[in-house]
C-alpha positions in Angstrom: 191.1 132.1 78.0 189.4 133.3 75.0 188.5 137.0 75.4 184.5 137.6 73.7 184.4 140.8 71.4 181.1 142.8 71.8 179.3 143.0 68.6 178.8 146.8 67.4 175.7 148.2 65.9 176.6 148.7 62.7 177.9 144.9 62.8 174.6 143.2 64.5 172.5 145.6 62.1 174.5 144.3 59.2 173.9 140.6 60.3 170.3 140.9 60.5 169.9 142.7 57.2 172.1 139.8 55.7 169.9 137.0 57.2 166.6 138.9 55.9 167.6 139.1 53.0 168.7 135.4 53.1 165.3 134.4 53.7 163.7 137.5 51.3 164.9 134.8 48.3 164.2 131.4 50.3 161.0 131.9 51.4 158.8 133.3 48.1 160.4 130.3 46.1 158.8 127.9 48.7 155.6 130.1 48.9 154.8 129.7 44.9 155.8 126.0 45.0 152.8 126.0 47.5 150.4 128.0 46.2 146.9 126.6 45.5 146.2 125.8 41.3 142.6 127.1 40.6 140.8 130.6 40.0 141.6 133.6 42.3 138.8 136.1 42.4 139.8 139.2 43.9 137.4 141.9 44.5 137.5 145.8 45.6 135.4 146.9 48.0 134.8 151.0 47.0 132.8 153.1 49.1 129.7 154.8 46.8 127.5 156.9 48.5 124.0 155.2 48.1 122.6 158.0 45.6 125.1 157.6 42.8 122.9 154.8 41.5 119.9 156.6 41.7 119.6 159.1 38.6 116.6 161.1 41.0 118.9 161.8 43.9 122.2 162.8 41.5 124.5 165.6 43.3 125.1 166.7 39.5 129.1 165.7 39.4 130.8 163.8 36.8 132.2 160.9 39.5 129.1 158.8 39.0 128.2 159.2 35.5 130.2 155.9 34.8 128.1 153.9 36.6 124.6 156.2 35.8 125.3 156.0 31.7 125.7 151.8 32.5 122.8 151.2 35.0 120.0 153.9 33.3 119.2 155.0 30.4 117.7 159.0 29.7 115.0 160.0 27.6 118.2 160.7 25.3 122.0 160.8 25.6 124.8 162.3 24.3 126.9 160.5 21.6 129.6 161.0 19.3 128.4 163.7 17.0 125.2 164.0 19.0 124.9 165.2 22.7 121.4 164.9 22.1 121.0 161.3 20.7 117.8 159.2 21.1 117.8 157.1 23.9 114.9 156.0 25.8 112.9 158.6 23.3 112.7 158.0 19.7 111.8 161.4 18.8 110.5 164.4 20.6 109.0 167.9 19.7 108.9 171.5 21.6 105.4 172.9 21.1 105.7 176.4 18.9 104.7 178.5 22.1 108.0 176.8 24.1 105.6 175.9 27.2 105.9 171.8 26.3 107.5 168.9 25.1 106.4 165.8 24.0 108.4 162.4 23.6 107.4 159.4 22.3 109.2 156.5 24.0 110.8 153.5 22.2 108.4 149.9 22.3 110.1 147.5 23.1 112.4 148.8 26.2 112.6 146.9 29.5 113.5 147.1 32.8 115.7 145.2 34.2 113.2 142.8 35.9 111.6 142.2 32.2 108.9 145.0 32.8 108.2 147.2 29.8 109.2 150.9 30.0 106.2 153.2 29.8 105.1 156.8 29.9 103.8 156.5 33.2 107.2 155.6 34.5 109.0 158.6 32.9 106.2 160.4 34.4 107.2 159.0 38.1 110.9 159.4 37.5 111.0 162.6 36.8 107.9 163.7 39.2 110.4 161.9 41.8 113.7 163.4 40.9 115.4 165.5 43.6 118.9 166.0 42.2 121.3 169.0 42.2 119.0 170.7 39.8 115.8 170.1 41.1 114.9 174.0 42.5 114.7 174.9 38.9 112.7 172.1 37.5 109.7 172.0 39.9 109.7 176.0 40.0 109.3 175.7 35.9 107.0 172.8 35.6 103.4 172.4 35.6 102.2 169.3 34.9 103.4 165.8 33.5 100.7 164.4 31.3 100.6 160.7 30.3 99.4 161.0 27.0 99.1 157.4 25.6 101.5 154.2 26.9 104.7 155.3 25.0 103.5 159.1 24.8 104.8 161.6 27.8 104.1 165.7 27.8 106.0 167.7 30.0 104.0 170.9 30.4 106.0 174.7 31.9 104.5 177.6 33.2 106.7 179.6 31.4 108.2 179.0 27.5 111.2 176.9 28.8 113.5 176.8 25.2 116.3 175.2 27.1 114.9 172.5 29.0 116.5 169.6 27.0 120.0 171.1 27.5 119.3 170.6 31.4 116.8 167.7 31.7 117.4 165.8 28.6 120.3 163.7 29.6 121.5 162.2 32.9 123.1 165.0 33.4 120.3 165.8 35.9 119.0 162.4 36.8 
């Protein structure tokens, strides 16, 4: 009679490891002969809390400034050499006594949807806008005045000298 040695451990892991590894270099070679010819479109699902694409509703971190600077444009925007570069505005002036400015939009700018941009929709943005920085904006302002259809006046109580370094750019929404 033949007498049947028990396999150890070590020996029945080291068969099982041998065998995986066996089919570890088998199987991917019959996997890419298989694989479809054509286009593969893969796609990344990442979660974005709904008010990063809204420039009113803007928590005031950097995180969605990526996707704000491609989706919106300011009334202006910082550049190389400029961190107060035209945008939306072509030019812009503080009145002598600090309580207003006045920007006079580019012609010629669309929405999205084809519709033109107008004063009366930088008017609505910013009468709209509830971002991080919002306490001190609404406690400063008095008035948004639509002046003519590429014309907008943002009027303070108080001389406000720094308002384009805080509501200028997207910074703020």
């Amino acid at each position: 009679m033949t007498e049947r040695v028990p396999l150890r451990p070590f020996s029945l892991a080291a068969l099982i490891l041998a065998v995986l590894l066996l089919l570890g270099l088998v199987l991917p070679a019959k996997a890419r002969a298989e694989a479809p010819a054509g286009q593969l479109t893969w796609a990344v699902h990442i979660s974005l809390a709904p008010g990063w694409f809204d420039p009113a509703e803007t928590t005031g971190i950097i995180t969605p400034f990526m996707l704000l600077y491609a989706l919106h444009d300011a009334l202006v925007k910082p550049m190389p050499g400029n961190p107060m570069a035209p945008s939306l505005a072509e030019s812009w002036t503080m009145s002598p006594d600090g309580l207003s400015y006045e920007f006079v939009l580019r012609r010629g700018v669309k929405f999205h949807n084809g519709d033109p941009v107008t004063a009366e929709d930088v008017k609505f943005s910013m009468e709209r806008y509830r971002g991080a920085a919002s306490g001190p904006y609404k406690a400063r302002m008095a008035a948004i005045d639509v002046i003519d259809p590429y014309r907008v006046r943002f009027r303070f109580k108080h001389p406000w000298p720094d308002f384009m370094t805080f509501y200028g750019t997207m910074a703020t929404g």
